[in-house]
HTML snippet that shows the backbone in 3Dmol.js (N, CA, C, O; Angstrom):
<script src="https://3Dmol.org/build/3Dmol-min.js"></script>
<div id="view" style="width:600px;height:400px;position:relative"></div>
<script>
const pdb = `
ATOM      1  N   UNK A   1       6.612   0.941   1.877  1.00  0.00           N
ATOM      2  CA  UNK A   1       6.289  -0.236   2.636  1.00  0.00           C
ATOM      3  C   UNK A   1       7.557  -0.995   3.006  1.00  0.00           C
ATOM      4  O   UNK A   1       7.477  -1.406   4.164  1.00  0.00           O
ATOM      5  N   UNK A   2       8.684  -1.312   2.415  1.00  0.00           N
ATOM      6  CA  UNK A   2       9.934  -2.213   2.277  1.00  0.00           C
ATOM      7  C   UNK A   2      10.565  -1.179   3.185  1.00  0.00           C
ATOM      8  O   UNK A   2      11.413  -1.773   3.852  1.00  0.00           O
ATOM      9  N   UNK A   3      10.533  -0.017   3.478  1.00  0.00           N
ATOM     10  CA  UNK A   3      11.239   0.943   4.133  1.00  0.00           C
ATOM     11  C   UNK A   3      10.673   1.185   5.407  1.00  0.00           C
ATOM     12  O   UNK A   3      11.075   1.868   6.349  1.00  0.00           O
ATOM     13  N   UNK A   4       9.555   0.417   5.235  1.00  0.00           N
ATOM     14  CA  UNK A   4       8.704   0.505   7.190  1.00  0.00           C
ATOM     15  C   UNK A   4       8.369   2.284   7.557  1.00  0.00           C
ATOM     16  O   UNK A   4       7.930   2.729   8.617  1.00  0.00           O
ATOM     17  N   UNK A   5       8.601   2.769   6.775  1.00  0.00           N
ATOM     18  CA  UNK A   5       8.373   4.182   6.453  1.00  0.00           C
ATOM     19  C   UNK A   5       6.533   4.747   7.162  1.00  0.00           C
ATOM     20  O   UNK A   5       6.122   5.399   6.202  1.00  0.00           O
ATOM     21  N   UNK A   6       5.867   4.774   7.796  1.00  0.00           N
ATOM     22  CA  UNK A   6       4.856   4.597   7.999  1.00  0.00           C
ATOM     23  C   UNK A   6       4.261   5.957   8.133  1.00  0.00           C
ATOM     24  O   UNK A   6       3.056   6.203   8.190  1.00  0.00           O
ATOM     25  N   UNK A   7       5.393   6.941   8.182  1.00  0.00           N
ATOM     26  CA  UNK A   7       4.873   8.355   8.528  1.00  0.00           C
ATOM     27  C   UNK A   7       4.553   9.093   6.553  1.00  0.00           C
ATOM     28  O   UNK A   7       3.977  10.066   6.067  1.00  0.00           O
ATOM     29  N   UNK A   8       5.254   8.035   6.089  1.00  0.00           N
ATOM     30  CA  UNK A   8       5.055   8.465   3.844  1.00  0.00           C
ATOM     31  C   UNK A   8       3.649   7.786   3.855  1.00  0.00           C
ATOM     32  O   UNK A   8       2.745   8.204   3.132  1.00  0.00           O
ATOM     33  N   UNK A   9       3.480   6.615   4.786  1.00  0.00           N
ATOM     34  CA  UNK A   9       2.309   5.908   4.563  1.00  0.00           C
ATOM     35  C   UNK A   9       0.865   6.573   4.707  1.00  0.00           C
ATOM     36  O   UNK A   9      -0.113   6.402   3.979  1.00  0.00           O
ATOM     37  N   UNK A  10       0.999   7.419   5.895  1.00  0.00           N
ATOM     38  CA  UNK A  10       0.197   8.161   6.369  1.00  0.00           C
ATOM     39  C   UNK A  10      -0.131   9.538   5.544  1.00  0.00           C
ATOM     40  O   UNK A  10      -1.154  10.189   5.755  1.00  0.00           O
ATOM     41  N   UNK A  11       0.762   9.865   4.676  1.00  0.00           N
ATOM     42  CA  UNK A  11       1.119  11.191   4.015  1.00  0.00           C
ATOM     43  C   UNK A  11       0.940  10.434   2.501  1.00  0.00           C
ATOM     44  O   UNK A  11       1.904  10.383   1.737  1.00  0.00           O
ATOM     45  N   UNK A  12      -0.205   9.929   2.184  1.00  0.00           N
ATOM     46  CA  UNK A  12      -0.144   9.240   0.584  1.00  0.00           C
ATOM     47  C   UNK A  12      -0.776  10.107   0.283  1.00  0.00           C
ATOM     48  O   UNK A  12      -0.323  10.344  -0.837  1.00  0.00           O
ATOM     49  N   UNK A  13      -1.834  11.082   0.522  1.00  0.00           N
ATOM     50  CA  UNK A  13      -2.942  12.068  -0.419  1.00  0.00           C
ATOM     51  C   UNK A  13      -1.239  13.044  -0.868  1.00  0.00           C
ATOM     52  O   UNK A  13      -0.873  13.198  -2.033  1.00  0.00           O
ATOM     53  N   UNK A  14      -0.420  13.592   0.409  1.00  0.00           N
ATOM     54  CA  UNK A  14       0.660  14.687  -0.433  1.00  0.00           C
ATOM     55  C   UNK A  14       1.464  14.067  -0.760  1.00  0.00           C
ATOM     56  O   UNK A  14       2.071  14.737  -1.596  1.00  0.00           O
ATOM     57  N   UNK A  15       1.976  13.034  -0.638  1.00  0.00           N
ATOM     58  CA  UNK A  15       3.107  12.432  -1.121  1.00  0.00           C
ATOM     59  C   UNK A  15       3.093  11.546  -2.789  1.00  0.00           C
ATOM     60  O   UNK A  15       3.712  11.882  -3.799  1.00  0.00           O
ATOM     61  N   UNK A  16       2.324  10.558  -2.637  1.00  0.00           N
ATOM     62  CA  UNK A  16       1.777  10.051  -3.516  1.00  0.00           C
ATOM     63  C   UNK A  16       1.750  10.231  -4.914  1.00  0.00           C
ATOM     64  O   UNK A  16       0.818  11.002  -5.142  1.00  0.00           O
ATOM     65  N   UNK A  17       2.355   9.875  -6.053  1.00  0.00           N
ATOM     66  CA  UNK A  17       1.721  10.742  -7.359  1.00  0.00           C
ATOM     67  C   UNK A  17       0.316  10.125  -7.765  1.00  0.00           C
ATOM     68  O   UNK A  17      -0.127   8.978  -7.722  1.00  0.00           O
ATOM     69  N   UNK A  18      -0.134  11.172  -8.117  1.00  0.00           N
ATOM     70  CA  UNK A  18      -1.477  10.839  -8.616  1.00  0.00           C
ATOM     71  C   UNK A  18      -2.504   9.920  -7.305  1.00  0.00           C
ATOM     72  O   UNK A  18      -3.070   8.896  -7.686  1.00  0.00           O
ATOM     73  N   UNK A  19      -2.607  10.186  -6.416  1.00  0.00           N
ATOM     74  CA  UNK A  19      -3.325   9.444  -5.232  1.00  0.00           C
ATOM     75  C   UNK A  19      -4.920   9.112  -5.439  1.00  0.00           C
ATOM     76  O   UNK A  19      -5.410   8.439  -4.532  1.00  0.00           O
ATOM     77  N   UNK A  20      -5.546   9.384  -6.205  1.00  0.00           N
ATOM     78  CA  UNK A  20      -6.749  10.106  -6.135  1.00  0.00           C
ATOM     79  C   UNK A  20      -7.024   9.004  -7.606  1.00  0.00           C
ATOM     80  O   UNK A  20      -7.857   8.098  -7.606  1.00  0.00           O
ATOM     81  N   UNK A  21      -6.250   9.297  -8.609  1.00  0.00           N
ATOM     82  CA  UNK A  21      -6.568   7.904  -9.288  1.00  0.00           C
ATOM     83  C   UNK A  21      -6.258   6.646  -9.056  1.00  0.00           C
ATOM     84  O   UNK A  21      -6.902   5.941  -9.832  1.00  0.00           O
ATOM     85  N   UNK A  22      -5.467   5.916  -8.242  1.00  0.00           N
ATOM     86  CA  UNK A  22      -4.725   4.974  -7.537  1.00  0.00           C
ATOM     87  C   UNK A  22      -6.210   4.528  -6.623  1.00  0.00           C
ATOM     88  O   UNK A  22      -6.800   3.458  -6.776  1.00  0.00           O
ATOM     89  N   UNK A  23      -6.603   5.584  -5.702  1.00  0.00           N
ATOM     90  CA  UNK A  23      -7.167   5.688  -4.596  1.00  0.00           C
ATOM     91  C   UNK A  23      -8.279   6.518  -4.061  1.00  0.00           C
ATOM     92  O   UNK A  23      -8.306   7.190  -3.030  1.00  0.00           O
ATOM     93  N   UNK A  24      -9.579   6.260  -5.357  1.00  0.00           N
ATOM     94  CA  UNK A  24     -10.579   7.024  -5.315  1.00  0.00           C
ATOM     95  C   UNK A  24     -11.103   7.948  -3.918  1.00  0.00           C
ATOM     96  O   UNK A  24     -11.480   9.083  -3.625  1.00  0.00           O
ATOM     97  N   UNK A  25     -10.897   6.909  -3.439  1.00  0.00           N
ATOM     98  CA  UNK A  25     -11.699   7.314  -2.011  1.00  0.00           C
ATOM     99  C   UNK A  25     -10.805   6.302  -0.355  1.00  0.00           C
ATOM    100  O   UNK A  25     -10.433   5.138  -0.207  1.00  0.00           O
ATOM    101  N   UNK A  26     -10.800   7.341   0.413  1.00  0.00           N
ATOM    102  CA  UNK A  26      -9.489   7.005   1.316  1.00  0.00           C
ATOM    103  C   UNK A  26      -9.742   5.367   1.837  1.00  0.00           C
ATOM    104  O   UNK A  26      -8.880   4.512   2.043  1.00  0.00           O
ATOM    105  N   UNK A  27     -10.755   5.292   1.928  1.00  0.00           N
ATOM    106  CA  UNK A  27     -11.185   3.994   2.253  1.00  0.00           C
ATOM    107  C   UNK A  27     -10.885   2.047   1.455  1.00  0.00           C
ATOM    108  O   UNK A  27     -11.017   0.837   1.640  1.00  0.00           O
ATOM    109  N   UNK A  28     -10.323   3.347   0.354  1.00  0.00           N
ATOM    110  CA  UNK A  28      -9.507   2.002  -0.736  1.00  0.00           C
ATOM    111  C   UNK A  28      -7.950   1.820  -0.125  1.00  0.00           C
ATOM    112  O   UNK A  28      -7.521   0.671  -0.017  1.00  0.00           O
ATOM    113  N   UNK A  29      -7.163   2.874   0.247  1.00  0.00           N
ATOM    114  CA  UNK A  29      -6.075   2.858   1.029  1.00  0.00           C
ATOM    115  C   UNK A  29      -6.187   2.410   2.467  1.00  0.00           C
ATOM    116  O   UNK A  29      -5.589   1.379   2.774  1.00  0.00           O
ATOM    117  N   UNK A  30      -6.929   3.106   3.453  1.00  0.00           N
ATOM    118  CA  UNK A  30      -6.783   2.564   4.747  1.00  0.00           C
ATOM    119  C   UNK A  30      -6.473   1.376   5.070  1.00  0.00           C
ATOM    120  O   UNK A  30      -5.667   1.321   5.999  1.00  0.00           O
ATOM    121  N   UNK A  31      -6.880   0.206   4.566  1.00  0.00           N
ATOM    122  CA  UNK A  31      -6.742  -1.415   5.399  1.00  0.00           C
ATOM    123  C   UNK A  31      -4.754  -1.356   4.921  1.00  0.00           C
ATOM    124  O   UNK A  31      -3.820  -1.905   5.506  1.00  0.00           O
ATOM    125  N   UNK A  32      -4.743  -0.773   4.101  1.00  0.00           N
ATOM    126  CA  UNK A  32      -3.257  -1.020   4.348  1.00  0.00           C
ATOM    127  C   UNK A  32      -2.116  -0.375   5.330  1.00  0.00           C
ATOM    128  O   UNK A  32      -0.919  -0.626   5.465  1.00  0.00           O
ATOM    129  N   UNK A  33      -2.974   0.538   5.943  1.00  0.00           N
ATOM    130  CA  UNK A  33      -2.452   0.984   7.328  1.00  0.00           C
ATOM    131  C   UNK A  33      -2.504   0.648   8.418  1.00  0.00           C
ATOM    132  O   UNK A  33      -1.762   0.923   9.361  1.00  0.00           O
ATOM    133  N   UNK A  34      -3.735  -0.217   8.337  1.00  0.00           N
ATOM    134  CA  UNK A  34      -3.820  -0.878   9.642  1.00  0.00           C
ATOM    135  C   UNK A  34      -3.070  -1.861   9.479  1.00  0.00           C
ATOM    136  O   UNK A  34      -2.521  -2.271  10.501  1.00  0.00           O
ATOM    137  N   UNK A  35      -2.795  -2.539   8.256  1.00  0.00           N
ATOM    138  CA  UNK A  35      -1.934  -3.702   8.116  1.00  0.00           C
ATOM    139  C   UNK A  35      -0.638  -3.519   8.116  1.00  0.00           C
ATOM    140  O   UNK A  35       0.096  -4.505   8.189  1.00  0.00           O
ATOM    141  N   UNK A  36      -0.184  -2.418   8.048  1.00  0.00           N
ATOM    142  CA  UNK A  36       1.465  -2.043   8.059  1.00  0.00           C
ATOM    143  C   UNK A  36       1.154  -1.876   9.893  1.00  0.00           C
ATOM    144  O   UNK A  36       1.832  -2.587  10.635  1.00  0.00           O
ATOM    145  N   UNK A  37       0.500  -1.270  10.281  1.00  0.00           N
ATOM    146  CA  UNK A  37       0.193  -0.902  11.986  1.00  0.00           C
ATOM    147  C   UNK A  37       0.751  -2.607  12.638  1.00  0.00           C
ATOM    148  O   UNK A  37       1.696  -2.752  13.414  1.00  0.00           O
ATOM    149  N   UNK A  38       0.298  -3.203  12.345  1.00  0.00           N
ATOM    150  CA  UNK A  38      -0.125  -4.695  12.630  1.00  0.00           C
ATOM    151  C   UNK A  38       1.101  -5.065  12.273  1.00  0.00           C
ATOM    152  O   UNK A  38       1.707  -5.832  13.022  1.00  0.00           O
ATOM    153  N   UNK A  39       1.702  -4.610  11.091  1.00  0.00           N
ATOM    154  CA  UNK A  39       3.554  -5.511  10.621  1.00  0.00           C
ATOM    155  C   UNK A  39       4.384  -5.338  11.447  1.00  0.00           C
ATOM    156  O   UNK A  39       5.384  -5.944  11.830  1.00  0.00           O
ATOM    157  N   UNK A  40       3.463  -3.705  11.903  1.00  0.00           N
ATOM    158  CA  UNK A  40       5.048  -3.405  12.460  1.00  0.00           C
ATOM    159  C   UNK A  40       6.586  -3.209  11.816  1.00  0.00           C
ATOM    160  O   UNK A  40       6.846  -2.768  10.697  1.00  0.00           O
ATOM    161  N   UNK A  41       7.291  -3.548  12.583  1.00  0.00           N
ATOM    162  CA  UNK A  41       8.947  -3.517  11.578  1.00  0.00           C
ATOM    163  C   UNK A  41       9.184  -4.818  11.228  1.00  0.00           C
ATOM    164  O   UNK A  41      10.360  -4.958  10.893  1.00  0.00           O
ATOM    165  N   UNK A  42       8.455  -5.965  11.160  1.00  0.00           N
ATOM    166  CA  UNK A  42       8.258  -6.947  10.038  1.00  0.00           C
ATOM    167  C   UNK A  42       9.229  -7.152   8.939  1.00  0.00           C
ATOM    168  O   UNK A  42       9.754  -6.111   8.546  1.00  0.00           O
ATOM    169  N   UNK A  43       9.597  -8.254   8.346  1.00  0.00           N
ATOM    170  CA  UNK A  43       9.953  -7.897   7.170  1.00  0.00           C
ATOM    171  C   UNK A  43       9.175  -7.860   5.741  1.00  0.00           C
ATOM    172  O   UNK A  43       8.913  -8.990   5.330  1.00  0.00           O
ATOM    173  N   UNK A  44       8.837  -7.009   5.069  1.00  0.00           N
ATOM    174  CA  UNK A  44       7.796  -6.798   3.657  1.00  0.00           C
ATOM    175  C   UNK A  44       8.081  -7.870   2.621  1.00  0.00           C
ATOM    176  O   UNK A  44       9.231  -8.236   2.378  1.00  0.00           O
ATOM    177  N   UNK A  45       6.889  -8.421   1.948  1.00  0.00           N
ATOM    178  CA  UNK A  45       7.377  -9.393   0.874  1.00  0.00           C
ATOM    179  C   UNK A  45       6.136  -8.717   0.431  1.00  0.00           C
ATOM    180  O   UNK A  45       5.238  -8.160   1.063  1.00  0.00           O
ATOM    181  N   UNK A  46       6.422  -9.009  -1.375  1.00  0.00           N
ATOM    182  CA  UNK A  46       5.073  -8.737  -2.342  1.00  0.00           C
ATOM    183  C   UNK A  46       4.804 -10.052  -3.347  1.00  0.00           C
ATOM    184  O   UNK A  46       5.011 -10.128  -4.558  1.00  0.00           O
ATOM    185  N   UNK A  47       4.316 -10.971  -2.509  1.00  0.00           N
ATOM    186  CA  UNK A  47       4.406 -12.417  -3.074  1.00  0.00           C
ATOM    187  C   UNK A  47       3.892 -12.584  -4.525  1.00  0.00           C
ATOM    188  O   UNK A  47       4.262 -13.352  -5.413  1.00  0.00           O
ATOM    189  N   UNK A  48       2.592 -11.301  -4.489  1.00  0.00           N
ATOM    190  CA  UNK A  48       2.021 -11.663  -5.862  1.00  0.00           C
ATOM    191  C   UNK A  48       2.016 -10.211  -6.511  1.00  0.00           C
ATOM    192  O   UNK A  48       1.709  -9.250  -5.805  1.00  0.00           O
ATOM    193  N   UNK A  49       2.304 -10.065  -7.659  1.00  0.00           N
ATOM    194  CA  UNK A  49       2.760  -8.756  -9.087  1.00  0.00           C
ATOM    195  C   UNK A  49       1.802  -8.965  -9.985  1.00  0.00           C
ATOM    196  O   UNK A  49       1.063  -9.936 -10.141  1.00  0.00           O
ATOM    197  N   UNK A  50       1.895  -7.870 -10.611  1.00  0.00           N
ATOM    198  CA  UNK A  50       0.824  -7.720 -12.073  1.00  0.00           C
ATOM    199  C   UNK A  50      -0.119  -7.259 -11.951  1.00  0.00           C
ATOM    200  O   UNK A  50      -0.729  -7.106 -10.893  1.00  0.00           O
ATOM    201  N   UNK A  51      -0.585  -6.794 -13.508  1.00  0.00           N
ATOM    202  CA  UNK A  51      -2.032  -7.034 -13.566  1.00  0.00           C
ATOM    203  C   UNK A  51      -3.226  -7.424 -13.674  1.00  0.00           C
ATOM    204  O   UNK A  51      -3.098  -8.572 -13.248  1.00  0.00           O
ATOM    205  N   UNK A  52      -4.372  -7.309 -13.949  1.00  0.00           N
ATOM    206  CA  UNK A  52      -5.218  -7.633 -14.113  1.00  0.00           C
ATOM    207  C   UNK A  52      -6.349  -6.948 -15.106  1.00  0.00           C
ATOM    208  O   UNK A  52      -7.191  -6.102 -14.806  1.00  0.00           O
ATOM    209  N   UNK A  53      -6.071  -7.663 -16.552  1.00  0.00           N
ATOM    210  CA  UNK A  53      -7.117  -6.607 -17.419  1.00  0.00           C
ATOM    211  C   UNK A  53      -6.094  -5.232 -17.494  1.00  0.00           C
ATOM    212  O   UNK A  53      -6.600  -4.109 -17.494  1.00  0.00           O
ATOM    213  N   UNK A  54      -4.809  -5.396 -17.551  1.00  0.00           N
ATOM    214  CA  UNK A  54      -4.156  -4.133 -17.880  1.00  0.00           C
ATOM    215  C   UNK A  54      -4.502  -2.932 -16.497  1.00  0.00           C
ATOM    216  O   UNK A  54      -3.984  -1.818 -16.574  1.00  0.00           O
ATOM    217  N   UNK A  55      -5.090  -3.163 -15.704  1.00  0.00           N
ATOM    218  CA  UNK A  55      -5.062  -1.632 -14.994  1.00  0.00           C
ATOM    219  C   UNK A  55      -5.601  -1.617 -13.748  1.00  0.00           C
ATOM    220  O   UNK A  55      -5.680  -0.663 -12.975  1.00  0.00           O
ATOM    221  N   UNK A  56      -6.098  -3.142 -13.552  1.00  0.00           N
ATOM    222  CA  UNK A  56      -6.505  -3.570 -12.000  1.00  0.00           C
ATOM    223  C   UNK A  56      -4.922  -4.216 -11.565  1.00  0.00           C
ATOM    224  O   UNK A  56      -4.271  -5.044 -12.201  1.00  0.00           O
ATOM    225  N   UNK A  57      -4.512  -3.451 -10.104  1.00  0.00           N
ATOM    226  CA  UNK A  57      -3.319  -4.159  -9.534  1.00  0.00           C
ATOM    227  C   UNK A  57      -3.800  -5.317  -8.777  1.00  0.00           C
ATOM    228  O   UNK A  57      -4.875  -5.280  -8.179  1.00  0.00           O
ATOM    229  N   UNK A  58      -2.780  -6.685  -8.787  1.00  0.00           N
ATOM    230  CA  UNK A  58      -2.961  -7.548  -7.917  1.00  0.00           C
ATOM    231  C   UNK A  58      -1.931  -7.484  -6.865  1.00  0.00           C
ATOM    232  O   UNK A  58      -1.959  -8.220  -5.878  1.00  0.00           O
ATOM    233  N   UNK A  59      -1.090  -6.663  -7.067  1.00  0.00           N
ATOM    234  CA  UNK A  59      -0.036  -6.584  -6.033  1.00  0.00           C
ATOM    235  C   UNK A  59      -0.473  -6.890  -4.588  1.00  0.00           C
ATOM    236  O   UNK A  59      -1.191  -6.032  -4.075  1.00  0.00           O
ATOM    237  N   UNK A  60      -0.168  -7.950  -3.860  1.00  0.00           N
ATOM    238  CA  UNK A  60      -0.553  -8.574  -2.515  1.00  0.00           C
ATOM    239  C   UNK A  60       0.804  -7.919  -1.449  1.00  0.00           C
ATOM    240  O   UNK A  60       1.898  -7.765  -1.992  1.00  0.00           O
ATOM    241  N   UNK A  61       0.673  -7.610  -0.158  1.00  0.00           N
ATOM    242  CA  UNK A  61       1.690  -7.219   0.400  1.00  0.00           C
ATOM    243  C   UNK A  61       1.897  -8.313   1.987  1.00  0.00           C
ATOM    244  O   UNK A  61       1.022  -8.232   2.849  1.00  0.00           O
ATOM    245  N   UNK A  62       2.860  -9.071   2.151  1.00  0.00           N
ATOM    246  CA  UNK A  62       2.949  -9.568   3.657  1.00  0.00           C
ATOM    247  C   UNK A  62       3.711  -9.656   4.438  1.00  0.00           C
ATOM    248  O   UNK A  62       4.898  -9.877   4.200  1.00  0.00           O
ATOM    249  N   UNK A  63       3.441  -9.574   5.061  1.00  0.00           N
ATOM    250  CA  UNK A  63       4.247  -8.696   6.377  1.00  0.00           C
ATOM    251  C   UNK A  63       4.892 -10.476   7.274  1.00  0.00           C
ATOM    252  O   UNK A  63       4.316 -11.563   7.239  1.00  0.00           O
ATOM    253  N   UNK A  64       6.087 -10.154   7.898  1.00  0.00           N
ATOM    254  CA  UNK A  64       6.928 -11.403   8.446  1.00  0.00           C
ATOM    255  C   UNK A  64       7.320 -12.617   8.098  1.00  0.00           C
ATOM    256  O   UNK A  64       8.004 -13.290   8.869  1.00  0.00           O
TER     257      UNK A  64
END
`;
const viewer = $3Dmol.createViewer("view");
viewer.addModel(pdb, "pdb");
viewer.setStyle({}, {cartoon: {color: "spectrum"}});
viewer.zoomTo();
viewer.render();
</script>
């Protein structure tokens, strides 16, 4: 994401480790493609970190 990289973005099932536990079903990943689509070459901030209950991410991502 910080690398505007969008073609790794698109390539998360092979690229990815472990994608599939991260990202049951593709539909848990997608909105963040349309939202990198939408950033554009933006600059990336991750305003909010951590977890939640140990294993839910809150990691927030925003773009400009």
């Amino acid at each position: 994401m910080s690398a505007a990289d969008h073609d790794a973005l698109i390539a998360w099932l092979e690229r990815a480790p472990e994608p599939r536990r991260a990202h049951p079903t593709p539909e848990h990943f997608r909105p963040i493609l349309v939202a990198a689509g939408a950033g554009g070459t933006d600059e990336v901030s991750f305003p909010i970190v951590g977890f939640e209950n140990r294993s839910v991410s809150r990691r927030c991502v925003q773009f400009g």
